[in-house]
N, C-alpha and C positions, 0 to 999 in steps of 0.2 A: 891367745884370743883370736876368736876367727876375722877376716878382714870387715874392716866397718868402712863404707862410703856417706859420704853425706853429698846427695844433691839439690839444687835449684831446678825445678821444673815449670811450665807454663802447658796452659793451651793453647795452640797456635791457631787463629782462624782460620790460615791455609794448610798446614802438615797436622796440626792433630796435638795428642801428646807428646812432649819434646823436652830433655833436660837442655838446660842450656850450661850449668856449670856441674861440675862433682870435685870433691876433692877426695884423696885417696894416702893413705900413706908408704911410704917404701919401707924397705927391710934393708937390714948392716950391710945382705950383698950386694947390694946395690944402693953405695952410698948417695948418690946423686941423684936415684928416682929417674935416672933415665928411660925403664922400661916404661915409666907409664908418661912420660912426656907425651903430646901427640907429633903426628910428621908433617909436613907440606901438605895442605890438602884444599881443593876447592869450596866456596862455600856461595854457589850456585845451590845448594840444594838449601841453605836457612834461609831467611826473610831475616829483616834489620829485626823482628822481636825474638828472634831467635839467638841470634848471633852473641857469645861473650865479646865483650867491648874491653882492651886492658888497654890502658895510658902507655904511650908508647915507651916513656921509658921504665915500666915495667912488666914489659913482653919478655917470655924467655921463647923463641922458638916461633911455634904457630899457637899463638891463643893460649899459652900457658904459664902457669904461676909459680913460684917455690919457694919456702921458705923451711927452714932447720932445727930443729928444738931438739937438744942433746942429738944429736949426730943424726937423728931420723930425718928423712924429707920427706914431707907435706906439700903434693904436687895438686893444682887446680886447673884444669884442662877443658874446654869444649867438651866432650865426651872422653868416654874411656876406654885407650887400646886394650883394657885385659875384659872389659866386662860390659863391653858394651848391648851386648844383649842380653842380658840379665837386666840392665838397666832400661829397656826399651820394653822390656814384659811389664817390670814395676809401675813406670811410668801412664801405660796404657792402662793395668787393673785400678793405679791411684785416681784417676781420673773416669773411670766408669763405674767406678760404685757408688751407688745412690746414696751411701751414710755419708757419704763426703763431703763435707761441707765448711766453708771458707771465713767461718769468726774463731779462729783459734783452735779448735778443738782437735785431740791425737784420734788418727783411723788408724790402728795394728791390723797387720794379715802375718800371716806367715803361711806357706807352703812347701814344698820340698822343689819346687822349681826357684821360686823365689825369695827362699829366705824368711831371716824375720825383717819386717818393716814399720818404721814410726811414722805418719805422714800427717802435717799441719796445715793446711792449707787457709789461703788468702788471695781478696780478690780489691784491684783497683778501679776506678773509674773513671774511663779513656772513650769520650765519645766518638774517636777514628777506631773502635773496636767493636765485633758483633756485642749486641746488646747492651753498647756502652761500658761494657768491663772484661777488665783481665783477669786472667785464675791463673794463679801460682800453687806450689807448695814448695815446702824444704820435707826431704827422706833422707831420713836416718838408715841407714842398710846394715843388716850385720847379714853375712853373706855363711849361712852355717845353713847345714841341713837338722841339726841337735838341736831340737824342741825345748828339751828341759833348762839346759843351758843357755840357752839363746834368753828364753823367758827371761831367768833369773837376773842375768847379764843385765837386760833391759828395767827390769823392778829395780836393780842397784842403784840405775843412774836414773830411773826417771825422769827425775825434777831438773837435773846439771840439763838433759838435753832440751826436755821440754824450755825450759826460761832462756839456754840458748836459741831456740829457735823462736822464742816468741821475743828476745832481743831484739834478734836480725828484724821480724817483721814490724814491730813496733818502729825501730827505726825511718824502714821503707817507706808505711804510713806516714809518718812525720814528716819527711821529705816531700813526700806527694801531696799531700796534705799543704803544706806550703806555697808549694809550685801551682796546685788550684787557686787556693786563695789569691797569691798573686796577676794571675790570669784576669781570675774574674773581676778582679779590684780594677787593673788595666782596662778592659774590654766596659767596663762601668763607667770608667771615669773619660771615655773616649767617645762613648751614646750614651749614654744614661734612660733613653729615651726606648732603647729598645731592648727586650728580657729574654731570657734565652728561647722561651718558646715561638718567639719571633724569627731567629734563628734557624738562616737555611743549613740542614744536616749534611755534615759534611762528608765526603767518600769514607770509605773505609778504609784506614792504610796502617800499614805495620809503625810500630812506637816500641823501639827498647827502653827497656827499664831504667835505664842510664839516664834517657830523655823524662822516664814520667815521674824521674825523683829529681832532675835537676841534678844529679852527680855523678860526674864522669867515671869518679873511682870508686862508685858503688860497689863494682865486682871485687876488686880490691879488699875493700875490708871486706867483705863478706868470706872471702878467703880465709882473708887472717882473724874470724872468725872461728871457721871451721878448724884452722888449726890449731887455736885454744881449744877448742871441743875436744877433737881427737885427742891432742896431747894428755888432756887432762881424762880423759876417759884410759889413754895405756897407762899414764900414771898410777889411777887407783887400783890395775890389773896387775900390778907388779905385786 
């Protein structure tokens, strides 16, 4: 099977299109997934909506994840040392196509630059964010330049990845979901006298996801996630 990535992507109001997580699988020679670990590296260049956020004690390295299923590792990284620009094509074409649009629904492309791709996208409601919301997607990536194959590949699992990805987001929602309500119940019960349109609008400033669901280890599972996906996707390939 050709290499599959699965990532978390956002709009950034300042940098643009930007994955913030991928996860990737390694091979037998490389029992540990070391090649696709990331290194030491500065991150002057994300803003806090950018950034993967992991729990400290479940950091491996710089901003990376891992976990084992029959002997493979399933590594989850900031970006990715093998494919990082493949990934930075996808993410820019997922977010400039006009059919794109953020209640659930799959956008497929495929090209011979970039693969075939599944993209779900979904958006939150963050009044420190332009237009008061954030745009997300999860990309499914099969990383093959073979049309026919690639298709078929994607017809087999359809539904496994789609309800995976519409898991993850459901969740996300739910959390955030929460985290409003709670707010505004607080900010209610502290004026009651004054409604949000009263409300002086406040600057604009970056919010990770971690903060707009209320869960630190949100990246976390969404990892371990992704690693049921993949697993269960080379599983049926055998």
């Amino acid at each position: 099977m050709a290499p599959i990535l699965l990532s978390l992507a956002h709009f950034c109001d300042k940098h643009g299109p930007k994955v913030i997580m991928v996860t990737q699988v390694g091979n037998k020679g490389d029992p540990q997934g070391e090649t696709l670990l990331v290194p030491e590296y500065s991150t002057d260049s994300y803003c806090e909506s950018c950034l993967l956020h992991v729990p400290r004690e479940q950091e491996l390295g710089a901003r990376s994840m891992r976990s084992t299923v029959e002997t493979l590792p399933y590594i989850t990284t900031q970006y990715s040392t093998t494919r990082y620009q493949l990934l930075s094509y996808i993410t820019r074409k997922a977010f400039s196509e006009e059919s794109m649009i953020y209640d659930g629904s799959p956008l497929v492309f495929f090209d011979d630059i970039r693969g075939l791709n599944l993209v779900v996208g979904f958006k939150l409601y963050d009044e420190n964010a332009r237009g008061n919301e954030r745009r997300y997607c999860f990309i499914f990536t099969l990383d093959s330049r073979e049309q026919e194959q690639s298709m078929k590949m994607l017809a087999d699992h359809w539904m496994l990845i789609l309800r995976s990805f519409h898991k993850m987001i459901e969740y996300i929602k739910s959390k955030h979901g929460t985290r409003l309500a709670r707010e505004r119940q607080s900010s209610t019960a502290s004026n009651p006298f004054i409604g949000d349109y009263l409300k002086v609008n406040k600057s604009k400033t970056a919010t990770n996801l971690t903060t707009l669901t209320n869960d630190s280890a949100l990246f976390v599972k969404i990892h371990k996630w992704n690693t049921f996906l993949l697993s269960s996707l080379l599983a049926a390939a055998k």
